[in-house]
FIFI-133618 format. One line per field, with one value per residue (C-alpha): residue number from 1; x negated, y negated, z negated. Coordinates in Angstrom, 3 decimals. Each point is the difference from the previous one (the first is absolute). Layout:
N
num [NUM / ...]
X [X / ...]
Y [Y / ...]
Z [Z / ...]
//
This chain:
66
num [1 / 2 / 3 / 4 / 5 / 6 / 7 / 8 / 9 / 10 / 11 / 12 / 13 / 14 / 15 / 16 / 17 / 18 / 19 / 20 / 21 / 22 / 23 / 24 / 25 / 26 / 27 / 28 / 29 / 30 / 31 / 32 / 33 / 34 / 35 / 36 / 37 / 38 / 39 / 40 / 41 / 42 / 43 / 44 / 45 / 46 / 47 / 48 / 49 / 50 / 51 / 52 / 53 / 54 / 55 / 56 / 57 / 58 / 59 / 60 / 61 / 62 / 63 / 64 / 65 / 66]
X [0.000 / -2.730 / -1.993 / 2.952 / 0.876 / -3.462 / 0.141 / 2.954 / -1.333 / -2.969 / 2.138 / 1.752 / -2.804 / -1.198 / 3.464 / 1.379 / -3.469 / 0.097 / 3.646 / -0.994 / -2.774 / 1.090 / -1.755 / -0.884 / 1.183 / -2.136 / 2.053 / -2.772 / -3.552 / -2.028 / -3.641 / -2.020 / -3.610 / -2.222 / -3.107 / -1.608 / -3.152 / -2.659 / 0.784 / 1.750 / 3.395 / 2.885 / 2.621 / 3.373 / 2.516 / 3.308 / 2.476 / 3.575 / 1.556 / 3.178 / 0.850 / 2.589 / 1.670 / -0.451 / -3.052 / -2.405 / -4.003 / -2.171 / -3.370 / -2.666 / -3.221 / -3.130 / -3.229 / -2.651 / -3.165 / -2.675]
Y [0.000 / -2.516 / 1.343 / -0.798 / -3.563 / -1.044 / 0.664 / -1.565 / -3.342 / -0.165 / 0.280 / -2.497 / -2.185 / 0.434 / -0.573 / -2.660 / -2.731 / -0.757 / -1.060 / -1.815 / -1.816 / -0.428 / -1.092 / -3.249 / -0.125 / -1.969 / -2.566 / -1.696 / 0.474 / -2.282 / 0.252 / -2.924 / -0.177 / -2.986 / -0.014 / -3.067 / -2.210 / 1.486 / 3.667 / 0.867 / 1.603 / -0.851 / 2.319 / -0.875 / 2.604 / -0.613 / 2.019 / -0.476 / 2.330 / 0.243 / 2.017 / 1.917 / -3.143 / -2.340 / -1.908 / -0.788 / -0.341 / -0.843 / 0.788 / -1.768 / 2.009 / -2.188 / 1.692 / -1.618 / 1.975 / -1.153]
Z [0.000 / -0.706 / 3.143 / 2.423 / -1.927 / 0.012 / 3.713 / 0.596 / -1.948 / 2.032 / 3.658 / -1.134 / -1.052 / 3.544 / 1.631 / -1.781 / -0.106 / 3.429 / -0.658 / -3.206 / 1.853 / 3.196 / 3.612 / 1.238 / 3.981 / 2.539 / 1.878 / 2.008 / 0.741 / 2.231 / 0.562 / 2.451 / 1.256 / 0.593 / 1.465 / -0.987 / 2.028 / -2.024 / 0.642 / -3.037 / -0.228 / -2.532 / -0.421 / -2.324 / -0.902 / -0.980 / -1.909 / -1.299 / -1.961 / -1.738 / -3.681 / -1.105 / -2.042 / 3.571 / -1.025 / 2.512 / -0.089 / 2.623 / 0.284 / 2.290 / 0.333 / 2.137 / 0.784 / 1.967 / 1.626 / 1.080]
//
């Protein structure tokens, strides 16, 4: 009896967190390249995503290389 409740605990540990948690869901995503005079290249990514509860974030991500 414990064996098959301790089981049955753990599944639903495993089944029911991603529910708890939840999953962010990506709205947008834009990503541009410069080259600029000296050689060098920029790159900016752009995400939007949206939560569970309907907030949004946006996240900018610029690399330049030489």
């Amino acid at each position: 009896m414990i064996r098959q409740t301790s089981t049955m605990l753990l599944l639903a540990l495993f089944a029911g967190a991603p529910a708890v948690v939840g999953c962010e869901k990506t709205v947008h995503e834009k990503k541009t390249t410069e080259t600029n005079r000296d050689g060098s290249v920029t790159t900016e990514k752009q995400k939007t995503t949206v939560d569970n509860d309907g907030t949004r974030k946006t996240e900018t991500e610029r690399k330049t290389t030489p």
